[in-house]
Every structure is written in C-alpha cells, then in structure tokens.
N, C-alpha and C positions, 0 to 999 in steps of 0.2 A: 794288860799291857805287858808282853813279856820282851824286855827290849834289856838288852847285855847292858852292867856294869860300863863306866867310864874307861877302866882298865883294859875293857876289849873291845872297843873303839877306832883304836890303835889299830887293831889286828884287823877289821872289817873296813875302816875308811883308805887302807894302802897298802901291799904289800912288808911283810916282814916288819909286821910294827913304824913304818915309816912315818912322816908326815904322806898325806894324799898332795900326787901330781898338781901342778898347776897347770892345767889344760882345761884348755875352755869347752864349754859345753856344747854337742854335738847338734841341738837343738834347741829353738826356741818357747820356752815351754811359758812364758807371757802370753804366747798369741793362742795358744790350744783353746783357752775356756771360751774367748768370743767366737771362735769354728765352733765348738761343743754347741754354745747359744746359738747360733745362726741355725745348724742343721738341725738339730731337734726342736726348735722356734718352727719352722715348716711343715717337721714332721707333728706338730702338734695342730698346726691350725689345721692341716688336713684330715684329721682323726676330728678335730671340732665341727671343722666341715663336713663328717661322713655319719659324727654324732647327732648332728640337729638338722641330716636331711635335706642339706643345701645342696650336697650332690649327691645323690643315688648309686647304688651299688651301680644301677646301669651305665652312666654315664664316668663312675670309677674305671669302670672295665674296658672304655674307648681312653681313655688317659693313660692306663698302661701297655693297652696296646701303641701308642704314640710312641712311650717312653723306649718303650723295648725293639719295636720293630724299624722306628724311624732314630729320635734322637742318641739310643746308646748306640748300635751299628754307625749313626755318621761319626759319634765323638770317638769310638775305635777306628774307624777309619784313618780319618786326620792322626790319630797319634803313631800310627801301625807306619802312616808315610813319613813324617817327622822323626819318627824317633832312630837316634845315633847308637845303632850297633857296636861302633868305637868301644862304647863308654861303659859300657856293660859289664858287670864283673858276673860274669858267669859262676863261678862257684856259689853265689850268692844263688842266684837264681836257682839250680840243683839243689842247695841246702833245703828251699822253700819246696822245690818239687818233691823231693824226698820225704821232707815234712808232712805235709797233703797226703801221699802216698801213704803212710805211715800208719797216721792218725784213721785214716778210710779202712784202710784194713786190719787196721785193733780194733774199729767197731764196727766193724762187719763180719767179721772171726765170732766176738763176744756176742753182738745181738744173735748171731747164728746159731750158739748153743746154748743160751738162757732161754729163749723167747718161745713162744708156743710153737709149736711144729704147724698149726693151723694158718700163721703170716709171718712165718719168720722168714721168708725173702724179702715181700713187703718190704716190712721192717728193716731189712739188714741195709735194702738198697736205700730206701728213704733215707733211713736216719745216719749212716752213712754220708750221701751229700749235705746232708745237714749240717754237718760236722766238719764239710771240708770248703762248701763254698760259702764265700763269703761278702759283704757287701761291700766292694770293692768301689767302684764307680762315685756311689750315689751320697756313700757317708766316709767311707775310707780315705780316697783322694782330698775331699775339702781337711781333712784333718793330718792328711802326710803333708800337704799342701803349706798348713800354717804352719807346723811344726819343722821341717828341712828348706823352706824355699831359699832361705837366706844363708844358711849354711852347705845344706846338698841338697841343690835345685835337683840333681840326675836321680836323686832319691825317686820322684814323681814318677820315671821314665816303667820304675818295675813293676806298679801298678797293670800298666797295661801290658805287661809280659807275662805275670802270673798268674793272673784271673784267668787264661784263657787252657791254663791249665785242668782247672775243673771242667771248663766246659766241653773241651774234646779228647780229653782225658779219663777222668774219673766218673763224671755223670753217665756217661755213657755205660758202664760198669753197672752202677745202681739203675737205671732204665734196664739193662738185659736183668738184673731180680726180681725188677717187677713184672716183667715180661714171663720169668719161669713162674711168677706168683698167681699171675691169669691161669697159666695152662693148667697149674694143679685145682685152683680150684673150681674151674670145669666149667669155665664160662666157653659160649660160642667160637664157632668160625676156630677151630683147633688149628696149630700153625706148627710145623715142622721149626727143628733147630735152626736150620738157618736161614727157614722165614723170620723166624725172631731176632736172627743176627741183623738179617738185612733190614728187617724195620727200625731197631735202634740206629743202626749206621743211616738210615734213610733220614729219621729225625734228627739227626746231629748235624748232618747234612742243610738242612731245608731252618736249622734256626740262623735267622739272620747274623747275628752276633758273632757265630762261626763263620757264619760268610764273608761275613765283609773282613774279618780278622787278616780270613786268607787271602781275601781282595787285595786288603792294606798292606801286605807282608810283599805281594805281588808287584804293585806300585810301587811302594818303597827303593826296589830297583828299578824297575822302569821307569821312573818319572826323576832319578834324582833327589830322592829327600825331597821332594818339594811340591804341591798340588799346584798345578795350573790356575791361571789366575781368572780364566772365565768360569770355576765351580768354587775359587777359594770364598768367597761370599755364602755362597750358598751351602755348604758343606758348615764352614762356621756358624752360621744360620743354625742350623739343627746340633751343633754338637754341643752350641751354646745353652739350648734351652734344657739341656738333661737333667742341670744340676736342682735345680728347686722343683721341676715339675717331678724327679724323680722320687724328693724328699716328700715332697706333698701326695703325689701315688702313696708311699709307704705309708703315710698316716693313714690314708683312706684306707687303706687294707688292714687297719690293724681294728677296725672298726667290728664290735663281738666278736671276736677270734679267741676273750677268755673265760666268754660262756662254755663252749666245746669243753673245757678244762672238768675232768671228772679223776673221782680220786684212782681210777683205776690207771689210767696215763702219768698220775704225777713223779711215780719212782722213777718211768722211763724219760721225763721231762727232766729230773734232777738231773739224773746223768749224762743226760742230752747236754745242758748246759753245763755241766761240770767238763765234760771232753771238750767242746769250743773259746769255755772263754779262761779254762784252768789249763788243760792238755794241750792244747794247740798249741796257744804262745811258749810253751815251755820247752815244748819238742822244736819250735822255728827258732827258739834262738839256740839250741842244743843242739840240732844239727849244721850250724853257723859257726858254732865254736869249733863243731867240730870238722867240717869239708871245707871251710874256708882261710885255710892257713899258707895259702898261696903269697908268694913274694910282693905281689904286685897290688893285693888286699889289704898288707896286712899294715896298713896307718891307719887306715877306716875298718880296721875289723872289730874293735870296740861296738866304734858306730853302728853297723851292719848288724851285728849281732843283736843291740835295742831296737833299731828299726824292725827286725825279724818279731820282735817278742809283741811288738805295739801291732804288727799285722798278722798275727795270729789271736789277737783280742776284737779283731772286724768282726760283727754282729754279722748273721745270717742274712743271707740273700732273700726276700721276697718270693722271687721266683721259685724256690723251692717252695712254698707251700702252694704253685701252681703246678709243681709237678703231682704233688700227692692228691690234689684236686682234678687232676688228671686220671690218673689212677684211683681215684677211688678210696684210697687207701692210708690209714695213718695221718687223716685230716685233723683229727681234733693233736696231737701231739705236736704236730709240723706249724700249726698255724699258734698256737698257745707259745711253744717254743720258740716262735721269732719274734713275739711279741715283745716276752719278758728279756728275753737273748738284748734283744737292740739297746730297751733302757738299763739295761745293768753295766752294759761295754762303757758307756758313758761316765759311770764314776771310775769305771777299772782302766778306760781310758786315761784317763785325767792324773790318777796314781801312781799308776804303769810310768807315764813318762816323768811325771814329776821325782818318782822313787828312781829314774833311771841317771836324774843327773845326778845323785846324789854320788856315787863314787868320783865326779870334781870336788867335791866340798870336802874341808877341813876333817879332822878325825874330830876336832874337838866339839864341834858345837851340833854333832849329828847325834848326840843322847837328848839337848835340847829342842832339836828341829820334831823329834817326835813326839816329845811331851807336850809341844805346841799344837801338833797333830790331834794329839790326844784329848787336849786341852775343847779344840777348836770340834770337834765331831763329836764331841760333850753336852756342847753348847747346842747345837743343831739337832742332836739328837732326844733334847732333854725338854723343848720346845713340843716335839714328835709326839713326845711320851705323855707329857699333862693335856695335850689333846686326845691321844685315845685312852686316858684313864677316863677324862669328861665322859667321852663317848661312851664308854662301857658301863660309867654309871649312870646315863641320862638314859640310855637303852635299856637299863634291866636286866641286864644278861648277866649279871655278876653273881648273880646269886643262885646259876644253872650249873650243871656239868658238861663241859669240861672248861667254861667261859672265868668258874672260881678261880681256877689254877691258872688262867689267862693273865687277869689283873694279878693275879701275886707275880706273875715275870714280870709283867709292866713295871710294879712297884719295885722289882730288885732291879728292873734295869734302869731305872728312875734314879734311883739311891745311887745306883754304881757311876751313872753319869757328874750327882750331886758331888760323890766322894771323888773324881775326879778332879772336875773343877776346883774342889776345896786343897787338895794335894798339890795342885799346882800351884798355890799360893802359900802353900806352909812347907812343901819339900826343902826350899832353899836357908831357911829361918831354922833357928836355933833354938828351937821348942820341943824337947823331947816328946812331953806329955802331949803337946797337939798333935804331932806325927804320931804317934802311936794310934790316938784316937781318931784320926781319920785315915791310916789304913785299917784300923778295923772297918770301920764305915764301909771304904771303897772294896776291902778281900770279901768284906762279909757276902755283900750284894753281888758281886762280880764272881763268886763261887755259886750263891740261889741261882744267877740266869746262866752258870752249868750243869744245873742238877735241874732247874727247872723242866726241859725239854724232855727230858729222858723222864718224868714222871708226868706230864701233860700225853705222850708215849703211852704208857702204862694206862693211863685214867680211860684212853681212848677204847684200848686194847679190853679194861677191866667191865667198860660201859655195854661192848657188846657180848660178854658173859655175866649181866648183871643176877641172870635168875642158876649162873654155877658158883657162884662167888660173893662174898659178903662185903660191897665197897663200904667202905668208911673213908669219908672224903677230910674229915678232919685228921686224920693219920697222916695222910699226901700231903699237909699241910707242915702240918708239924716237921715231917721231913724236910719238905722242900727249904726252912729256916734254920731246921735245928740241924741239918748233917752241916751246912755253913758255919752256922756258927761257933760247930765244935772243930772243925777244923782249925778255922781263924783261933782259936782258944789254944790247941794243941801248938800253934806258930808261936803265940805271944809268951806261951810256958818253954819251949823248949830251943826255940829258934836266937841264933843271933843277930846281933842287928851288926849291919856293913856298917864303917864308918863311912862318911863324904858320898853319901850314894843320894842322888835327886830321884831315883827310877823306884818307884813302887812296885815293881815285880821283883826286883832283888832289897828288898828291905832285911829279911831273914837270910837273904843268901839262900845256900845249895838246899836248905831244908825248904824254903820257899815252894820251888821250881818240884821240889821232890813231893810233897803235900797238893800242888796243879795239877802235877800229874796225875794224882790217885786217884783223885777227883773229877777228873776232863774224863779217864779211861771209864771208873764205872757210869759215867751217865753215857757216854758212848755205846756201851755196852746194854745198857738198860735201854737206850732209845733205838739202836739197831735190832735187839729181841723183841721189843714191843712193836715196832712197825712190819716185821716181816708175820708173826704172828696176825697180827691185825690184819695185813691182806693177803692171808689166805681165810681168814673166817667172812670178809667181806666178799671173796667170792663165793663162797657157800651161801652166803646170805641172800644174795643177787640170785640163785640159781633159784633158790626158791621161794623169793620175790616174783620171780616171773614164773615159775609153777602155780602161784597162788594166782596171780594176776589175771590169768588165763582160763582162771575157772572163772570169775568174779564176771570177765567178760560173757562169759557162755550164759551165765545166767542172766546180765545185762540186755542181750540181743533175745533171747529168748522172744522177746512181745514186742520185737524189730515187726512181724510179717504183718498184726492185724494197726499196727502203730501207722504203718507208710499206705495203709487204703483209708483211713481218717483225716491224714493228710494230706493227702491228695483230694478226697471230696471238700475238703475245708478250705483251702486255701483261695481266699480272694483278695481283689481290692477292696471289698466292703466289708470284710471279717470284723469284727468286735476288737478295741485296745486290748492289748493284752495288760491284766492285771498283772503286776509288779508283785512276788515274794515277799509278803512282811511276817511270815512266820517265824519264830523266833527257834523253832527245831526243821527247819528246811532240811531235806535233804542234800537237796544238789549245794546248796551251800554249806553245810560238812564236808559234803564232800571235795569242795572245794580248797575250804578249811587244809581237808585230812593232807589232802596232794601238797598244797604253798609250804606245809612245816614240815613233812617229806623233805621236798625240795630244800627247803633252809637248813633241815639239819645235815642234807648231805653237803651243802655247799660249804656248811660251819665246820663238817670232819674234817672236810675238803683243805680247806686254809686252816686244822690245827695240825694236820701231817704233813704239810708244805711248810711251815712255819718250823717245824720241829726238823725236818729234815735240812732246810737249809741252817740253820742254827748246827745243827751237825755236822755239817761242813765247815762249818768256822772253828767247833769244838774240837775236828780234825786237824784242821790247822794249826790250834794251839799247844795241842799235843804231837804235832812234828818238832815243832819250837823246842818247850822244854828239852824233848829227848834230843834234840838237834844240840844242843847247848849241853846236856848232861853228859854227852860221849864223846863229842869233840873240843878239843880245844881251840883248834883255829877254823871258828864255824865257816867263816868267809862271806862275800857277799852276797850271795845266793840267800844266806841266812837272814841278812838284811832285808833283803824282799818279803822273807815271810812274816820277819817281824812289823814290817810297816801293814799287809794283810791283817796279823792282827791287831795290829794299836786297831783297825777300822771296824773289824768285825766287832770285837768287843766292845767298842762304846757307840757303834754304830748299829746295834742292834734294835736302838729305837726305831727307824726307821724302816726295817722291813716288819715290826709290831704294827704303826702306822701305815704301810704299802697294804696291809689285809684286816686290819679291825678300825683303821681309823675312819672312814668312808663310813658309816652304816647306812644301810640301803633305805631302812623305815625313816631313821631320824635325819640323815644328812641328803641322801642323793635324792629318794623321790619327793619331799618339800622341795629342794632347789630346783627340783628339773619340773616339777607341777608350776612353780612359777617364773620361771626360765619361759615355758609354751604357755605362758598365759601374757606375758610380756612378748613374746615373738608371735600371737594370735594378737595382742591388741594394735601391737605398730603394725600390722601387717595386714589386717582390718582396715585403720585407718590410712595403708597406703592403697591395697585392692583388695577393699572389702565386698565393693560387687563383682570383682571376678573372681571373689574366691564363693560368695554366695554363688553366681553363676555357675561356676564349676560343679559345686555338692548339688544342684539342684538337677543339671545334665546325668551326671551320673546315678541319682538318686530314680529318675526315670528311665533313663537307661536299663537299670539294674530288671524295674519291677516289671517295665514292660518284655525283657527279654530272657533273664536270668534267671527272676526269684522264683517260679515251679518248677526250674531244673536243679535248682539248689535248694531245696526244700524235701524232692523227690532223692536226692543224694547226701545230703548231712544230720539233715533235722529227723530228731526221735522221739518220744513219746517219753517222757522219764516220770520217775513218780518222785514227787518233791515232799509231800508230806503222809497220813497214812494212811489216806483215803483221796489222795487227790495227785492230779496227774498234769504235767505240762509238755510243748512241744519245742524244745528248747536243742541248742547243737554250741560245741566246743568252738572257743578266739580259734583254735588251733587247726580246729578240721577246716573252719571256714580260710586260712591262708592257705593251709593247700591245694583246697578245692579252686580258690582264684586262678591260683598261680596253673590248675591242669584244663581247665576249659579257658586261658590264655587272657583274662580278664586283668592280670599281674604275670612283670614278666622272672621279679623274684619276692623273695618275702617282704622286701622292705614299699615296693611298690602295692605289696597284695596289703597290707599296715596302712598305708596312706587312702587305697581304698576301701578299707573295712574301715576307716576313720569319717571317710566326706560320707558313710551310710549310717554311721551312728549321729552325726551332727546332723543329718536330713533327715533323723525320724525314724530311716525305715528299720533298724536293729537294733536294741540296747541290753543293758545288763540285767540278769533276772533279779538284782535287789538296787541297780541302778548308784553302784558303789566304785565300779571302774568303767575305765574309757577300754576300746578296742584294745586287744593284747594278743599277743600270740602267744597265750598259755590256756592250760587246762578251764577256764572260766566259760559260765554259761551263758550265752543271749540267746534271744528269741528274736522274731519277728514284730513287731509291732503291729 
C-alpha cells in the first residue's frame, strides 16, 4: 500500500492545499453494484446454460443472429430518432473520436513492427478493433444507466453516438488488413486493390447496425424526433428485448473460448488487455481534458471527463471475435481476450467510479478511506488464499517445479493480507513494539510476492535448460524469504520512523519508498529477462516438437495399408466383444498417459507466465508510485488513482492466485461436474427416461446400419497395444471430426452429444473403460 502521508492529502483532495469543494457528486455510485449484479447475473447463467448443454453452440448462433440483426438495429433505430441533437456537447464527442482514433492506430503501428511479417496484418487489423470497440449496448448502457440517470440523464444520449464510430469508422480499416492478409498469403480468387476496397465498403454497407444508424439519423429529421404511433409498439417490442437476451448471448459465447489460450498468444493477450482496459480510459479522459475547454462545457467538464474514463474501461465487443471467426485469423487471441477483458472491467468498473468521486470528499479522511480499502480486499482476498493453499496441498503439486515456488507466493501473500488486517488495528494505538512487529510481518511478506514472480520467471526459464544448468530449487527459496527479509532488516536499522503516520508504506519515510523501489525494479527486471528469454526457447522447442512428431507419425501409418483390408473383412454385426485392456504396460494407454501430462504441463507453464506477467503489471504500477512520489512534490490526483490501483493489486493479489490454481481440474471441477451429470442424468431419467432411451437406441441403429463401415474404413487403425498384441481402436478426436464431415453433427459440441448416446448404447467404449466420450487424444474401439 503506497498511499502519501496525511501531510499530502491536503495537496491531492483540493487545489493548493485547500480543504476539498463541497460539490456534490456527479454520480450515483450506490446503484453501480446492483447494474454490475444484474448484468453479469445473465451473463453467467448463459455461460451455465452453454456449459451444461441446455443450448447448443447451434441454437447459440440463431440467438445472436436475433440480437444483432433484429434487436440491436431496432434499439439504434428508436434512439437515432429520439435523440436531441440540442444537447450534445460536441467537443465531448470528438475528444472520444480522437481517443478510438488514437488508441487504433498505437496498436496498429506497434503490432505492425513487432509481429511476425507472416500475419502481421491479420493481427494489426484484428487486435486493433479489439482495442477500440467496445460493448457499448449490451453491458455499457445498463451501467451509464445506473450511475448518471439521476444526475445526467443526457449522459445516456452518447452512447449511441459513439459506438457507431467504430463501426463505420475504424472497423472498416482493420477489415481492409485483413483483406491485404488473404492476398498475401495466396489464398484464391486474387482480388485487385479496389476489389478489396469495394468489398470492405460493401460489408460496412450490408451490416444492419450501420444501416438502420443511417436509417435513424434520416428519420430523425423527417419524422420529428418522434416515431409514428402505428410502429411505435412494435419497434419497442424489439429494442426492448436486447438487453438480457444480449447479456445472455455473451455468456453463451464465452462458452471454451479459454481452452484456445496457449502460452504462445499470452504476451499478445497481456497487452491486448493492458491497451483497453489501462490505455483507453486514460487517453478518453486525456483527450477530454484536453479538447473540451469550451465555454459552454465547462461546469460539466469534471463530469465529462470521469464519464470519458468509465467508457474507455467498456469490455470488448462480442462481435469482434465474429470477425476473427470470419477471417480465419487471430481466433484463439480475440476469443480468450473478450473473455478475460469482460470479467476484469467489472471490478475496474466498480473502482474507477467509486475512486472518481473521491476528489468531493474531504482531504481529511481520504488516508482512511484506503486503509479501509485495504483493510476490506484483505479480508476477501485472504478467504482466496487458505483455499488454494488447501488445493495445492490436497493435489500434490507442491512438492513439483515450478508449483514449490507457487505456494511460497500463496504463503507471502497470505501473510501480507494477515499483516494487513493486523495493521489496521494496531496503526492507530500507541504500541510502538506492536507497530513495528507487524510491519515487519506485512513489509516482510508484501516484498516475497515482489520477488516472488520474477523467480517463479526464472525457475520456468531454468526448467527448460535443465540438462545446461545446475537448478537448485532450494537456493530460489532461500532467496525468495531471505532478499525480504534483509531488506525489511536494513529499514528497521536504518530507517526513521514518521511520527502520526496511520499509512504503512510511509512508516520509515523517504528511506521506505526508496528500499520499494529497489526491490519492485529488480524483480521487474528479473521477470521481464526471464519471460522473453523463455519464449524464444519455447519456440524452438515447439519447432522440433513437431520435427519429432512427424516422424513418430510416418512410422505410425507405416501398417495403415495391410491394417484397413483386416478391417474391412472383419467388421460385422456378429464380430466377437471386443476385449477391454487390462494390461498394466499397455501401450495406447501410455500413450495416452504421455499426451494428458503434455497437455497439463503446458497448461500449468501456461498459468505460471500469465500469473507472473500480470503480477508484473501491478509491480509496474507500484513502481510508477514510489517514483511518482519521489520526484514530485505536488503528485496530484492522477497520483490518487494510482495509489487506490495499488492498495488493490497488492492485497488483491490473492485472487488472481485463486482465478488459476484455485479450481483444480482432477480435485475440484471433474468430481463436481461427474456429479453435477450424474444428478442432471438421474432427474432427467426420471423426467424422460424413455425418450432419452428412445433417442440412444434410434441413433445407435442409425449409426450401425448406416455409418459404422464407413467410419471404420475412415478412422479406425490397427495399433499395437502391447508386445505382441494388436488392436483396432481410433481417437475421441478423430471420431468428432469425422461426425461433424459426413454431416452426422453439425459442430463439436453436437458431434459430443452423439459420440455420448453411442457409448451409452454399447456400440463404442474406452479401451480400459475409464472415461466417457471426449474430444481428446483417448482411444475406443467398437464393441
């Protein structure tokens, strides 16, 4: 918690050491959290509903076709005719288009000369929109909604002025990148320059959204401000229904979007989300401050300027991961990135405004308001943490690398939340000896989860040169307590203590903030060399992972030719049960083995370079602080905002430990979800249990009489299971795609439901009879 001294208070709650204005607050930040609850309340039971199958990717994809082609075009309509051009303060509006403008092309510039020469249009164009449009409609409006209606109802009005600047604006821009990104890489049908112009301007054209915009813009004068009263029903009708069916579309889409998530996308995902939900609001209220100094603005240019800052933290659009699905291109990034984008806006929502009324309040009691802060995301965060320590020990991973060095940050950031809370009750007491000994407590721990990440970094980095380099994992340890400790040592020997100071970052004063610093820079530095390092040896690794892969196959198919004439004269209705694997050195079940801890270990690097990099980000942030505070004297209230950032990052760190280790997939998710479908199979039995028998039985003859020797002549192989023995066995995996290409499913999650009523009907199971249908590397057979 680096949060100024009571002395500079003064200087951050008002002008010139003043008391702070009595002027009332520009919003109602009471009503924010029940919008927060309403909207993502929706957005969650339709992720629930898209988790357990209640609706289908298929029947998702006619719901957003609703949303977008019918209900968002009529709710733009209606506001396009309604709305009072009067009232508009234009400079506002230009601050927000210059903003968009801005931000589009700083990461269209940057992605253009980092990114590989092989998709960096792609890329520039994609992540570009990503960055600029926003969810305006669906989640935006309910939450300007509750927060200005009572004070600046006309607040609402900009909403539907500025969204429609990406759409005929700027998207059009990143569609012409991806446009030049087809032609280079030599896909068909070659199209001249201004065939590709004209295609883009044809799509921009033909989306309804833009159309009816222009529709409404059109009416707007023609009719009066006012729709007719033989459609005004009807138009209501539709503009009405957007708002929850819109929220509930987006949960359904967020449905596996962060399986896609591979460690090769994650750097471009940080910064993906560092430009929308760090850079956007900061540049919308920056160029506010600064184009909006017009006469006629400037009582609400306060106002204007937090409204700017709150809609530049609007989570990404949806529809952008329909454009990259479009193209082909940049899916796993776009779809992973709206995911994590959406739930994060929600707490930076929630701070953002509450941090913004804070320039009405008092000078005096704003060193308290944060230590309550601090106090309070202590509490919650510390709740976080004795759960995924459980988890870590109940799973066993603790005693692996890199999972050792996992629980030691758990454990300092445990402590740090402990020393928190305990500070909060002994800061204002007259106990020298207590104070001392619970900032050691809270420096000690709250310096390990600085050092931590930059050596969790290192360990990653050290694990894949383990046969150039001699790890010693107990050295990493030692560091990670003992550089803390000596620090806090070096404060208590040399530092002075403030008088009257409540604030635990300034206990020692200037030597404090100067000792933060030292310490915030080298793990910075230590976890920035280690991560870049690290993914450049991970693409090497990957290159010849699949060199290797490649042969292992050739040698694989080798006894494909005399394999598919045995099965082919083999296969009947009458064939013999196939015997079940109970060899205890099986092949294909090593093999199986070898693949799942593959896959876990990359998933595991996966969340310790995502963990460590956003931790990095916080680390950045707190090292703005001190030096922000070391150089200036009158940091201002800008500085304010950072510091309430970190009171959160800092003791709010338990909760992104918990957002990726707290879940485990062996111990916590697949028990609940095995008996999760074992409770939704037995009510659902007992509601149609013969039509769900009926069902697996249609399809199950279905299958044999029509199917199974053309799927047998197409997936099934001959593998050799033990060392003298052979079976005819085919991949979860080969068989959903093969569904979904001879039309039997019309995507995965349908071809899943039907490889499911085939293993319940007999006619496929597992070769050691240990999992149900999957869409992974796992082997059945035919029965």
């Amino acid at each position: 918690s680096l949060v100024a001294p009571k002395n500079a208070w003064k200087t951050l709650g008002a002008p010139n050491g003043s008391d702070a204005p009595s002027v009332p607050p520009s919003m109602s930040i009471d009503k924010l959290l029940p919008a927060l609850l309403e909207c993502f309340g929706i957005i969650l039971c339709g992720y629930v509903a898209g988790r357990t199958n209640i609706i289908p990717a298929t029947h998702a994809k006619g719901l957003g076709s609703f949303v977008s082609k019918f209900a968002l075009p009529a709710l733009l309509f209606k506001n396009m005719v309604l709305l009072d051009f009067g009232d508009v303060i234009w400079p506002f509006f230009f601050s927000i288009l210059v903003a968009k403008v801005t931000v589009f092309f700083f990461v269209c510039v940057l992605t253009l000369l980092v990114a590989d020469r092989e998709s960096r249009f792609s890329k520039a164009g994609l992540f570009s929109i990503f960055a600029t449009q926003s969810n305006d409609f669906a989640l935006g409006f309910p939450i300007v909604e509750a927060l200005y209606r009572n004070t600046h109802p006309e607040y609402l009005q900009y909403i539907y002025l500025v969204a429609p600047v990406s759409l005929m604006v700027l998207n059009p821009l990143g569609f012409a990148f991806c446009e030049v990104q087809r032609r280079r890489t030599g896909e068909p049908q070659q199209q001249s320059k201004l065939q590709v112009l004209g295609l883009v301007l044809l799509q921009v054209v033909k989306n309804p959204i833009v159309f009816m915009v222009v529709i409404g813009v059109i009416s707007h004068f023609l009719l009066g401000q006012k729709i007719p009263a033989f459609m005004e029903e009807f138009v209501d009708g539709l503009a009405n229904s957007f708002g929850g069916a819109a929220l509930f579309y987006l949960g359904l889409t967020m449905v596996g979007q962060l399986k896609k998530l591979t460690r090769s996308t994650v750097v471009a995902l940080i910064l993906l989300i560092t430009a929308k939900l760090l850079v956007m609001p900061l540049i919308c209220r920056g160029m506010v401050e600064v184009l909006d100094r017009g006469s006629r603005s400037s009582m609400n240019h306060s106002s204007l300027s937090n409204y700017a800052f709150l809609y530049g933290v609007f989570p990404t659009a949806p529809s952008v991961a329909i454009y990259a699905s479009h193209y082909n291109m940049e899916l796993e990034v776009v779809t992973s990135g709206m995911v994590i984008v959406t739930f994060l806006s929600a707490p930076i929502m929630y701070v953002s405004a509450w941090l913004l009324t804070i320039p009405w309040m008092d000078s005096d009691p704003l060193a308290s308001a944060l230590q309550h802060v601090s106090f309070n995301i202590s509490i919650i965060s510390l709740f976080a943490l004795v759960w995924s320590v459980a988890v870590m020990l109940l799973s066993r991973k603790f005693h692996r690398i890199p999972h050792i060095f996992t629980i030691n940050l758990f454990v300092a950031q445990l402590l740090a939340c402990v020393g928190m809370i305990a500070w909060n009750f002994m800061a204002e007491q007259d106990n020298f000896l207590g104070q001392v000994l619970t900032f050691t407590l809270l420096y000690g721990s709250l310096y390990s989860t600085y050092i931590w990440p930059g050596l969790i970094a290192l360990s990653l980095l050290l694990m894949r040169r383990r046969k150039e380099v001699n790890f010693r994992p107990g050295l990493t340890v030692i560091t990670g307590w003992g550089v803390p400790v000596l620090a806090v040592s070096v404060l208590l020997l040399t530092g002075e203590r403030l008088p009257n100071t409540i604030d635990s970052a300034f206990f020692y004063g200037k030597t404090q903030v100067t000792c933060t610093s030292v310490v915030l820079f080298v793990s910075i530095v230590l976890c920035g060399v280690s991560l870049t390092l690290l993914s450049r040896r991970t693409q090497d690794s990957h290159s010849l992972e699949r060199g290797s892969l490649s042969d292992s196959e050739e040698d694989t198919h080798t006894e494909q030719p005399g394999a598919t004439g045995s099965i082919n004269t083999g296969v009947t209705l009458t064939t013999p049960p196939f015997q079940q694997c109970t060899s205890t050195s099986c092949l294909l079940v090593e093999e199986e083995q070898k693949v799942a801890d593959r896959q876990n270990t990359d998933i595991q690097s996966t969340r310790h370079v995502l963990v460590c990099l956003l931790l990095t980000v916080s680390l950045l942030a707190n090292l703005s602080s001190c030096l922000w505070w070391l150089f200036n004297k009158d940091p201002g209230r800008l500085y304010l905002e950072l510091q309430f950032f970190c009171v959160v990052a800092n003791f709010g760190q338990g909760l992104i430990s918990f957002a990726f280790f707290g879940l485990d997939k062996h111990l916590i998710i697949s028990p609940f979800k095995k008996r999760l479908v074992r409770l939704w199979q037995g009510w659902g039995q007992e509601v149609t249990g013969s039509a769900a028998s009926e069902e697996i039985r249609l399809t199950c003859t279905q299958f044999l009489t029509y199917h199974k020797e053309q799927c047998v002549r197409d997936i099934v192989h001959k593998k050799r299971c033990g060392q003298r023995s052979t079976t005819e066995a085919f991949l979860g995996s080969d068989m959903v795609r093969w569904l979904q290409s001879v039309g039997l499913a019309s995507d995965s999650g349908e071809a899943l439901a039907y490889g499911w009523r085939l293993l319940e009907g007999g006619v496929i199971q597992h070769i050691t009879l240990e999992h149900g249908f999957q869409d992974e590397a796992l082997h059945y057979c035919f029965t």
